[in-house]
C-alpha positions as CSV (number, residue, x, y, z in Angstrom):
1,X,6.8,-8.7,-28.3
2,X,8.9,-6.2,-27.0
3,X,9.7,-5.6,-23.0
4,X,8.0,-2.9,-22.7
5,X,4.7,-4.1,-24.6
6,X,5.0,-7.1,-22.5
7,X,5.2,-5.0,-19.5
8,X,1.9,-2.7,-20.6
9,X,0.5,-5.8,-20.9
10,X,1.0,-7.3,-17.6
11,X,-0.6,-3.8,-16.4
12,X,-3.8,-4.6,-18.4
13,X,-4.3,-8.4,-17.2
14,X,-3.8,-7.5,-13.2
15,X,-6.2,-4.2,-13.6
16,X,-9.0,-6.9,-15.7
17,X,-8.3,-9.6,-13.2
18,X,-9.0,-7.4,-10.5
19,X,-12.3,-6.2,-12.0
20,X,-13.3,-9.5,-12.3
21,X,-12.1,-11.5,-9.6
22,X,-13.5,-8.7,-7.2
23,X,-10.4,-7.2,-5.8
24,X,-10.6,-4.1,-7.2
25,X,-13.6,-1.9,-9.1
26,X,-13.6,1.3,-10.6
27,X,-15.9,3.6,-7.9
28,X,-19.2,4.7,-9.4
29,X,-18.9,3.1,-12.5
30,X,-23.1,3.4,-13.1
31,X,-22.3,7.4,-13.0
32,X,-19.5,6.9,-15.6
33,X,-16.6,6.7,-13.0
34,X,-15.0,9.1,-10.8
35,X,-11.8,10.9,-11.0
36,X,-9.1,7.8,-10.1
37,X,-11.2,6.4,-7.3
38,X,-11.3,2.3,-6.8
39,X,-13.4,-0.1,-4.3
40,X,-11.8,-2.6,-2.9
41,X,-14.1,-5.8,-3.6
42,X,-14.1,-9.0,-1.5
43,X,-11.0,-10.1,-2.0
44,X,-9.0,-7.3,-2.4
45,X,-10.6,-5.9,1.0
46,X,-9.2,-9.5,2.2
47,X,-5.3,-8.8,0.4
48,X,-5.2,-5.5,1.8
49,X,-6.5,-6.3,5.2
50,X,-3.6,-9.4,5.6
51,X,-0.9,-6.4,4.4
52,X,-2.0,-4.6,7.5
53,X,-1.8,-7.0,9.9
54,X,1.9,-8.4,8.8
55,X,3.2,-4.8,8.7
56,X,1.6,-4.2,12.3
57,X,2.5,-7.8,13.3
58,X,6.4,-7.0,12.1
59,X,6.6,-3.4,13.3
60,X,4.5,-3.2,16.3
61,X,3.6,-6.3,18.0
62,X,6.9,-8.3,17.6
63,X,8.9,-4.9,18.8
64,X,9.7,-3.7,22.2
65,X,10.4,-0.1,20.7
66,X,6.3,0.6,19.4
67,X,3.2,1.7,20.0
68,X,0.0,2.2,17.8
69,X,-2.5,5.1,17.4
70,X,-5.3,5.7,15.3
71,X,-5.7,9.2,14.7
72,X,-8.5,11.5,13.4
73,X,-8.1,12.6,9.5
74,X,-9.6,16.2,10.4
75,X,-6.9,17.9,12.7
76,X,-6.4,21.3,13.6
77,X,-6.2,23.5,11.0
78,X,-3.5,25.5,12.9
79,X,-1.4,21.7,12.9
80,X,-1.0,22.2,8.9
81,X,-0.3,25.6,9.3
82,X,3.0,24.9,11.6
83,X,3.7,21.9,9.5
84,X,3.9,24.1,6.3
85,X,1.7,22.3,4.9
86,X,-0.9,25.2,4.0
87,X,1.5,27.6,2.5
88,X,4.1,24.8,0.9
89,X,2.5,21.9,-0.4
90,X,1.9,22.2,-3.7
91,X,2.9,20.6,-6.9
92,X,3.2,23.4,-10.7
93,X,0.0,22.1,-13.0
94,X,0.0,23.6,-16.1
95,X,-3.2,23.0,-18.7
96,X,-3.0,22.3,-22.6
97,X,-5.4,25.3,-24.0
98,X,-6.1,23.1,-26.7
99,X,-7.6,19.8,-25.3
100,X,-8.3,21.1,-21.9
101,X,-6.0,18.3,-20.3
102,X,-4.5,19.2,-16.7
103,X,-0.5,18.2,-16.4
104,X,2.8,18.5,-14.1
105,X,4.3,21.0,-15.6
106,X,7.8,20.0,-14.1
107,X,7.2,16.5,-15.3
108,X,6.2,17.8,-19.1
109,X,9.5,19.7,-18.9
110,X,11.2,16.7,-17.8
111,X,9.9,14.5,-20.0
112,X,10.8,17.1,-23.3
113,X,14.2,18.3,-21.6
114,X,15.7,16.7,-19.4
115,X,16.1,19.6,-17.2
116,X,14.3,19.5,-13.8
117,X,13.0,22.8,-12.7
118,X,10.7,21.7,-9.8
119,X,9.8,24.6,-8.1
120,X,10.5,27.2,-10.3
121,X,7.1,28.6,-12.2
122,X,8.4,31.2,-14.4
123,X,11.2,29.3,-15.9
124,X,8.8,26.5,-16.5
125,X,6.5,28.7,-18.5
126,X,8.8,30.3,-20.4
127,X,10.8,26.6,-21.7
128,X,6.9,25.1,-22.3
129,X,6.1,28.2,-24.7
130,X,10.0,29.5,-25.9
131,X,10.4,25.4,-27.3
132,X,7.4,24.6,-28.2
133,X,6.9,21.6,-26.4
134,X,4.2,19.1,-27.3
135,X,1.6,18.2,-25.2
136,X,1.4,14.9,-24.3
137,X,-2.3,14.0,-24.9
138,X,-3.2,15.9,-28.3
139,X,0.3,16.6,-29.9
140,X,0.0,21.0,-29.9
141,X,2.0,23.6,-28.3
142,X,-0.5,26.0,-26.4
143,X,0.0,26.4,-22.8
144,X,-1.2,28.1,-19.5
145,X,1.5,29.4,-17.5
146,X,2.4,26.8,-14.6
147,X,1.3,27.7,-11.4
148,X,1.1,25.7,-8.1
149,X,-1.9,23.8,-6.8
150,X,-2.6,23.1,-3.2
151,X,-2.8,20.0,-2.9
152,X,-4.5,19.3,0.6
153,X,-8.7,18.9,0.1
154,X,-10.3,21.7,1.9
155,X,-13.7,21.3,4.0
156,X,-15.9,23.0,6.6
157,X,-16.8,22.4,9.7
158,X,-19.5,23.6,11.8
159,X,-17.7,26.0,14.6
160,X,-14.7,26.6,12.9
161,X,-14.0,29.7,11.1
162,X,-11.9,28.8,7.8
163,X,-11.1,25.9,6.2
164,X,-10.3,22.6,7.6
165,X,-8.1,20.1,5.6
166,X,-8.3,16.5,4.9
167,X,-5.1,15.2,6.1
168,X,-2.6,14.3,3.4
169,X,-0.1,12.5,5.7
170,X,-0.6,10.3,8.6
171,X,2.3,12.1,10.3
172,X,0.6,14.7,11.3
173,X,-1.7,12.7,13.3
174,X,1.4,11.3,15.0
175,X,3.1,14.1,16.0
176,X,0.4,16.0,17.8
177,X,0.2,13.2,20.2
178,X,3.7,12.8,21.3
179,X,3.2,14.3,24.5
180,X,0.4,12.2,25.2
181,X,2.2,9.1,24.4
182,X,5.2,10.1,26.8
183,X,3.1,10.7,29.4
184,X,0.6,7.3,29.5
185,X,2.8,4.8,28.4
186,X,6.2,5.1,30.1
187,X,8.1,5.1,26.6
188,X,12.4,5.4,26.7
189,X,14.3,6.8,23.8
190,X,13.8,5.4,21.2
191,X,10.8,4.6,20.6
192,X,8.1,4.9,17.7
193,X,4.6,5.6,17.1
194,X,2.5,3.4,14.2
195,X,-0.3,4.9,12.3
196,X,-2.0,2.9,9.5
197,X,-4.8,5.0,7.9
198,X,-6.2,7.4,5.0
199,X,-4.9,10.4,3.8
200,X,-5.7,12.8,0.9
201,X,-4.1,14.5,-1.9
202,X,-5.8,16.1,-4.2
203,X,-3.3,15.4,-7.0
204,X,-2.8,17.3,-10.5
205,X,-2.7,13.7,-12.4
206,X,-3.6,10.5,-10.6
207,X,-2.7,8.1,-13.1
208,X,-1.2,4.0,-13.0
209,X,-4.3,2.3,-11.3
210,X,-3.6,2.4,-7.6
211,X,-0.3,3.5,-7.4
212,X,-1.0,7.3,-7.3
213,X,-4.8,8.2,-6.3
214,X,-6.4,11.0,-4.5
215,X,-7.6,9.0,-1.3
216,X,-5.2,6.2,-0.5
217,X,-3.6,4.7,2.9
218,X,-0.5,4.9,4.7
219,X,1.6,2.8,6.9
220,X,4.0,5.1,8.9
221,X,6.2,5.2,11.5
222,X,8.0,7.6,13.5
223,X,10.4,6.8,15.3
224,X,12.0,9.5,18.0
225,X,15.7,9.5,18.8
226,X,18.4,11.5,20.9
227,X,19.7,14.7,19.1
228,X,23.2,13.4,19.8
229,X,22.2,9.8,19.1
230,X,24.5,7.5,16.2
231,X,21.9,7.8,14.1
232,X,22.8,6.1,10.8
233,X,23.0,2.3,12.2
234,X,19.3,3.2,12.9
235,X,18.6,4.6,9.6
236,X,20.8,1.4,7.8
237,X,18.2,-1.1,9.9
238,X,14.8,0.7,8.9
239,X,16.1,0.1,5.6
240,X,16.8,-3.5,5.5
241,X,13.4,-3.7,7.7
242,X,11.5,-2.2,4.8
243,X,13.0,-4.5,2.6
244,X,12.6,-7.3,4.9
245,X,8.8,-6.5,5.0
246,X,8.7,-6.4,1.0
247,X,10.0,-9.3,0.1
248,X,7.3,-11.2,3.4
249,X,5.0,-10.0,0.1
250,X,6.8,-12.6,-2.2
251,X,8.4,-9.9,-3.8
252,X,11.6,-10.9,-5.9
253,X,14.6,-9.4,-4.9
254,X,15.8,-8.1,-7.8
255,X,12.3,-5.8,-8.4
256,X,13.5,-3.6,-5.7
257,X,16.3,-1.0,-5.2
258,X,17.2,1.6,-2.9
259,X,17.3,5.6,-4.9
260,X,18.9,8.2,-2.2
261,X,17.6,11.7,-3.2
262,X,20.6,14.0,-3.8
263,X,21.4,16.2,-0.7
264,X,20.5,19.2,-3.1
265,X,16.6,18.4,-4.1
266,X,16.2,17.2,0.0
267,X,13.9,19.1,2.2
268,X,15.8,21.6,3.9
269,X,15.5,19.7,7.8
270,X,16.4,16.7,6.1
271,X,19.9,14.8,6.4
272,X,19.2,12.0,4.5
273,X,15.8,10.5,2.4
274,X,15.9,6.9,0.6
275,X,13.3,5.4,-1.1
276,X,13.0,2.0,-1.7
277,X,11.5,1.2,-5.6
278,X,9.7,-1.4,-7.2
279,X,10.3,-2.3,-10.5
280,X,6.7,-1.7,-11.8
281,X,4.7,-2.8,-15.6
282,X,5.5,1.7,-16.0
283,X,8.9,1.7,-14.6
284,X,10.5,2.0,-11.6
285,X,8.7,3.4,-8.7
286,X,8.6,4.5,-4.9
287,X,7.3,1.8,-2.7
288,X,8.4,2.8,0.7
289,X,10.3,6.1,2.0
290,X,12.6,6.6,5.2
291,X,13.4,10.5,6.2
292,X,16.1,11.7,8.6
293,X,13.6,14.9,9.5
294,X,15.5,16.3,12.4
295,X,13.5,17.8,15.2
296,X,11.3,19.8,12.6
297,X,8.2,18.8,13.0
298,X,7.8,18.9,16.9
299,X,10.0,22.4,16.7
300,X,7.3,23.9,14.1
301,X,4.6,22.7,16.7
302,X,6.5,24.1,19.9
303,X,6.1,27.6,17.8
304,X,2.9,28.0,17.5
305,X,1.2,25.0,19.7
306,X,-0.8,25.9,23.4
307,X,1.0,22.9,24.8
308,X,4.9,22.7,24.3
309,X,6.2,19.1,23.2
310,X,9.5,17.7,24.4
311,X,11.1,15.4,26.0
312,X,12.6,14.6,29.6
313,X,15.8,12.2,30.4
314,X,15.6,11.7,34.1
315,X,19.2,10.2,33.8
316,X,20.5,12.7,32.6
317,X,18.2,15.3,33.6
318,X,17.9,16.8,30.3
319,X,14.8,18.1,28.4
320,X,14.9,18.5,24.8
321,X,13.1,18.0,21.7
322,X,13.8,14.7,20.3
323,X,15.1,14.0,16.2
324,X,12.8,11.9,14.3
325,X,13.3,9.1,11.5
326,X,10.1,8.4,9.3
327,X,9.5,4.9,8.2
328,X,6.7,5.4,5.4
329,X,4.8,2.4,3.4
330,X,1.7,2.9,0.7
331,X,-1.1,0.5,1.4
332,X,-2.3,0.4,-1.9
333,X,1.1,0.6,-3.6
334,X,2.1,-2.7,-1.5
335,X,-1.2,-3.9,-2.9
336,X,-0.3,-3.3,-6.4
337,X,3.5,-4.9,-5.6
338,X,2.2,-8.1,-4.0
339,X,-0.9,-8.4,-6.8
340,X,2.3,-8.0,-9.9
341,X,4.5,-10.3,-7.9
342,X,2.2,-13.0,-7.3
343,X,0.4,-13.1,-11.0
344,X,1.9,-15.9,-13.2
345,X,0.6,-17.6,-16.2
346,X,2.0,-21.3,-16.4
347,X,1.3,-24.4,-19.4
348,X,0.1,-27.6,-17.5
349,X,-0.6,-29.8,-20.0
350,X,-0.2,-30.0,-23.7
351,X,-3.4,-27.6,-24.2
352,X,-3.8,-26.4,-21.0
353,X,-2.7,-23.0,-19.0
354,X,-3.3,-21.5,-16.1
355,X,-3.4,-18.0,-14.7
356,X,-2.5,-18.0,-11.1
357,X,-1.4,-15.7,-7.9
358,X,1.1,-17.0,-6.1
359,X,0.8,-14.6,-2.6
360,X,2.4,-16.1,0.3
361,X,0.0,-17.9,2.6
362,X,-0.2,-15.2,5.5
363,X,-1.7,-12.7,2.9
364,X,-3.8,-14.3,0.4
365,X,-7.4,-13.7,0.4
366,X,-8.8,-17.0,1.1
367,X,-6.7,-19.7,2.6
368,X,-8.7,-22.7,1.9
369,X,-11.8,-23.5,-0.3
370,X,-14.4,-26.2,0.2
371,X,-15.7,-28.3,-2.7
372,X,-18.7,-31.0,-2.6
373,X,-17.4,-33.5,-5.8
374,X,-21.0,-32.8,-7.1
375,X,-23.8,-30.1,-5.9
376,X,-26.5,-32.3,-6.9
377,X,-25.6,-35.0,-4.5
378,X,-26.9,-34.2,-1.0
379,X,-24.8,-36.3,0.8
380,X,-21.5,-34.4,-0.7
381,X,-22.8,-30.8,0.0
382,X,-23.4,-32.1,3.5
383,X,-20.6,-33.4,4.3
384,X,-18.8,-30.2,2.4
385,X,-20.9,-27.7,4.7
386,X,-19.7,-29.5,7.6
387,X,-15.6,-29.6,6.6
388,X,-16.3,-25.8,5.6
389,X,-18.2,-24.7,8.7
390,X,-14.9,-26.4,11.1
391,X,-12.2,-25.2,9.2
392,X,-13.8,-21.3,8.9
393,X,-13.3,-21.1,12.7
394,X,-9.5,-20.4,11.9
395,X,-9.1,-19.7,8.6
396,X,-10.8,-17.4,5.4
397,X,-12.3,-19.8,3.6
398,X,-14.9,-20.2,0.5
399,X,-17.3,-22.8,-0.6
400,X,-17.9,-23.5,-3.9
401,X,-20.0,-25.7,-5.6
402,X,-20.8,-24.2,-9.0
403,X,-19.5,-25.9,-12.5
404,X,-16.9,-28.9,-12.5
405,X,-14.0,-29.5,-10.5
406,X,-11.9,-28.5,-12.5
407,X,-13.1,-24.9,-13.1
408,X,-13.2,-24.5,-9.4
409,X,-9.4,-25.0,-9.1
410,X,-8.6,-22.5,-11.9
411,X,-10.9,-20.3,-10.1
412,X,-9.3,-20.8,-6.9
413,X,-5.6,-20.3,-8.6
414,X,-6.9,-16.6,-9.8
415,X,-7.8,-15.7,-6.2
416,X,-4.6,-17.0,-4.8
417,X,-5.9,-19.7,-2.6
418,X,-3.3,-21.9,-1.6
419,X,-5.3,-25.5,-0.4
420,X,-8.4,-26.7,-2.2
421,X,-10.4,-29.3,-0.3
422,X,-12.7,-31.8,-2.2
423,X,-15.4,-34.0,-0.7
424,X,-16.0,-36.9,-2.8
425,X,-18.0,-40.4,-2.9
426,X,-14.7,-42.0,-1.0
427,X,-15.8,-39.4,2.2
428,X,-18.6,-41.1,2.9
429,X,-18.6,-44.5,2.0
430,X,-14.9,-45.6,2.6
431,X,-12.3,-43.9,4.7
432,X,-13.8,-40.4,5.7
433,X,-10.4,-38.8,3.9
434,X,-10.4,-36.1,1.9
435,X,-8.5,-34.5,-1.4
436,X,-6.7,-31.9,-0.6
437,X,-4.9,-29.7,-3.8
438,X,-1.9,-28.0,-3.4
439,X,-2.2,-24.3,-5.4
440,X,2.0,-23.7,-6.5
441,X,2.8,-28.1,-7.3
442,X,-0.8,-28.7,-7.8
443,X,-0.2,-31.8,-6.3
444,X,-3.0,-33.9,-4.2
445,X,-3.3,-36.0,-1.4
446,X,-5.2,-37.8,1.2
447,X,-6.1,-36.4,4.8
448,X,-8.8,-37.8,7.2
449,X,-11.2,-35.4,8.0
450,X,-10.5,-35.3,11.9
451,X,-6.5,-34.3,10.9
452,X,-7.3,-31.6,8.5
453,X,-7.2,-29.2,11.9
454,X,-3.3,-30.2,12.7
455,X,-2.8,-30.3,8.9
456,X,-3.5,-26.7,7.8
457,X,-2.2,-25.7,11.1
458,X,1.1,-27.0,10.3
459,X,0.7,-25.6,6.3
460,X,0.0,-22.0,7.3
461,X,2.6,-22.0,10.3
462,X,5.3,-22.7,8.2
C-alpha cells in the first residue's frame, strides 16, 4: 500500500475510532448532519479539557510574565471595524455552475497552476475560465467569477443598530482589555494576556475533520513589548515554547517543522510570521502561529476607541503604545495532533493485535479503570466499588464490569487509559493486593490496596 493510501487510511480509523469510542460525533446526525460541525463526546470532552489545562498550566501558571482573561464572543461591533476585520477579512469563493459545489478559488488555481493569486479576483476569474480548469468535484469547466466572502458570522442584538459579529479571533477580546489589565494588576513590560475560547469563521470549505471547522477554539497569547525592545530572542523562545508544548502531547519530533511566510505575502504591520506544522494523514499543516504585529492593533483602537490605550514607564517617564508578539494554538487541531500521535496498532501474540492510544498520562481521558474479575460475584463488585470510589477522589477514572477481562483491556487501550486495576478472588481471601496492568508494556503486577494512593501518585507525577 502506498504512503499516501496508508496515510488516508490512518484518517479514516481516528475519525471511526472517535465515533465510536465517544470522542468525537458528527452534530445532528438524526437531521442528516450539519455543515462540518462535531460534539465532543465523553472522552474527547476529557482529551480536550487536559490540552487546556497543560497549555494554561505551561503558559500561565508556571510564568511570572501572564495573566488570563475570559472574554465575551460578542464585542463591539465598532472593535472589528478598527481591527479591519469588517472590510478585510475575506477569503475569493468561486462556485462550479455545474454541480453547485462552493470552492477557494485561489486554492483551485493553485492546485491547476501553480500560480498563487490570493487576493486578486479578476485575474482569478479570468485563468479559471481562459484554461479551462477542472473542477475538483465533478470534472467540468463552468465557473462563477471569484469574489470574496466575509467570513465573520453576522447577528443581532436587541439595542444595537447593525450587525454584531461572532468573533473569529480571540485577540480581539484581548486587546480591548489592555488598559484594564495595566491598571488592576500592576503588570511591567513584558507581559502577556491568555485567552482560551471559541471563535467563528464562517469558512468557504471546512473540510479534514476537525482541522478546519466553522466554530472551533483558540489558545492565544499576546504578549506586549517595548517598541525599542531586542525583540527576536523573544520571538526565537515563543518558538521553541510552542514546540516545547507539542511535543508535552507525545508528538514525535520529526512530524513538526517551522514554515516562515515570505516577507512579501505578510500582513503589511507584520515583521515576521512562523508557523509551526504538523505532518498530518492530508499533508503538512499549521498547528500553531507566532506574529511580530507591531503596535497595530492597539494603534487601530486608539483611532477610533472613546478610551485611548497605551502604556506608561514610570522609569523612564515615557508613555507609548506597546509592540505585540502573538503566540496562537488551535484547540481542536492539537486535539487532532495528539489523537494521530498517540494511535498505534501493535501484534501481541501470534493471532492477536491491538489498537491503542498512547497519550501521555497528564492528558489522557481516563487515568485509571476499575475492574471486578467477574460482575456476577458480589463480593468482587464490592470490593471494586470501593477501590474505584477512593481512587476517583484524585484521578478520572471508569469502572467497568461488562464482558471478560480481556475485552476490557482492549477497551481501555482504545481510550488511552494508562493503568487498569483488577479485583480478583486473591483481594479478598488472601493478601488484599491487587493487579494492576500497565497500558504501553502491558506488564502486571501486585499492589496492596492501602499503597495504590502513593502508587498512582508516584505513576502520574512522573
Amino acid at each position: 500500500m502506498s504512503d499516501t493510501k496508508q496515510q488516508e487510511n490512518l484518517m479514516e480509523k481516528i475519525v471511526s475510532l472517535c465515533k465510536r469510542r465517544g470522542f468525537i460525533f458528527p452534530s445532528s446526525e438524526i437531521y442528516g448532519g450539519f455543515a462540518n460541525a462535531y460534539s465532543y463526546g465523553p472522552y474527547g470532552t476529557e482529551l480536550k479539557n487536559n490540552i487546556k489545562k497543560l497549555w494554561w498550566k505551561m503558559f500561565v501558571q508556571e510564568r511570572g510574565d501572564m495573566v488570563g482573561i475570559d472574554g465575551p464572543i460578542l464585542l463591539h461591533p465598532g472593535l472589528w471595524k478598527s481591527s479591519g476585520h469588517v472590510d478585510g477579512f475575506s477569503d475569493a469563493m468561486v462556485d462550479c455552475k455545474e454541480c453547485k459545489k462552493r470552492f477557494r478559488a485561489d486554492h483551485v488555481v493553485e492546485a491547476a497552476t501553480g500560480k498563487d493569486l490570493e487576493g486578486r479576483l479578476d485575474e482569478m476569474t479570468k485563468i479559471l475560465r481562459e484554461e479551462k480548469i477542472k473542477c475538483p468535484e465533478c470534472g467540468k469547466s463552468n465557473w462563477t467569477e471569484a469574489r470574496n466572502l466575509n467570513m465573520m458570522f453576522h447577528t443581532e442584538m436587541n439595542g444595537i443598530d447593525g450587525p454584531v459579529y461572532l468573533r473569529p479571533e480571540t485577540a480581539g477580546a484581548i486587546f480591548v482589555e489592555f488598559k484594564n489589565i495595566i491598571d488592576s494588576m500592576r503588570v511591567k513590560l513584558p507581559f502577556g494576556i491568555a485567552q482560551i475560547g471559541k471563535a467563528f469563521r464562517n469558512e468557504i470549505v471546512a473540510r479534514n475533520f476537525i482541522f478546519r471547522i466553522r466554530e472551533f477554539e483558540q489558545m492565544e497569547i499576546e504578549y506586549f513589548i517595548r517598541p525599542d525592545a531586542e525583540w527576536e530572542p523573544m520571538f526565537e523562545n515563543w518558538l521553541k515554547e510552542q514546540e516545547r508544548f507539542v511535543l508535552a502531547l507525545g508528538v514525535d519530533k520529526k512530524d513538526i517543522r517551522r514554515y516562515e511566510h515570505p516577507r512579501e505575502k505578510l500582513s503589511f504591520y507584520s515583521k515576521k510570521t512562523i508557523d509551526i506544522e504538523y505532518n498530518f494523514p492530508f499533508g503538512w499543516g499549521e498547528l500553531f502561529g507566532l506574529a511580530h504585529r507591531g503596535d497595530y492593533d492597539l494603534s487601530q483602537h486608539n483611532k477610533f476607541a472613546v478610551i485611548k490605550q497605551d502604556y506608561f514607564d514610570p522609569q523612564t517617564n515615557e508613555r507609548f503604545v506597546p509592540h505585540v508578539l502573538e503566540p496562537t494554538f488551535g484547540v481542536d487541531r492539537t486535539v487532532l495532533t495528539a489523537l494521530l500521535s498517540a494511535y498505534h496498532e501493535e501484534v501481541v501474540g501470534k493471532d492477536d493485535a491491538r489498537l491503542v492510544l498512547k497519550f501521555p498520562k497528564n492528558i489522557a481521558p481516563i487515568k485509571i479503570a476499575v475492574f471486578p474479575l467477574l460482575k456476577n460475584k458480589p463480593q468482587l463488585v464490592e470490593k471494586a466499588r470501593s477501590v474505584f470510589n477512593e481512587l476517583k477522589k484524585n484521578y478520572m477514572c471508569e469502572f467497568d464490569d461488562n464482558g471478560n477481562v480481556g475485552k476490557r483491556y482492549r477497551r481501555q487501550d482504545e481510550i488511552g487509559t494508562p493503568y487498569c486495576v483488577t479485583i480478583d478472588f486473591d483481594t479478598i481471601e488472601n493478601d488484599n493486593t491487587v493487579t494492576v496492568r500497565d497500558r504501553d508494556s502491558m506488564e502486571q503486577e501486585r499492589i496492596k490496596i492501602e499503597e495504590l494512593e502513593g502508587y498512582f501518585n508516584e505513576k502520574f507525577s512522573s
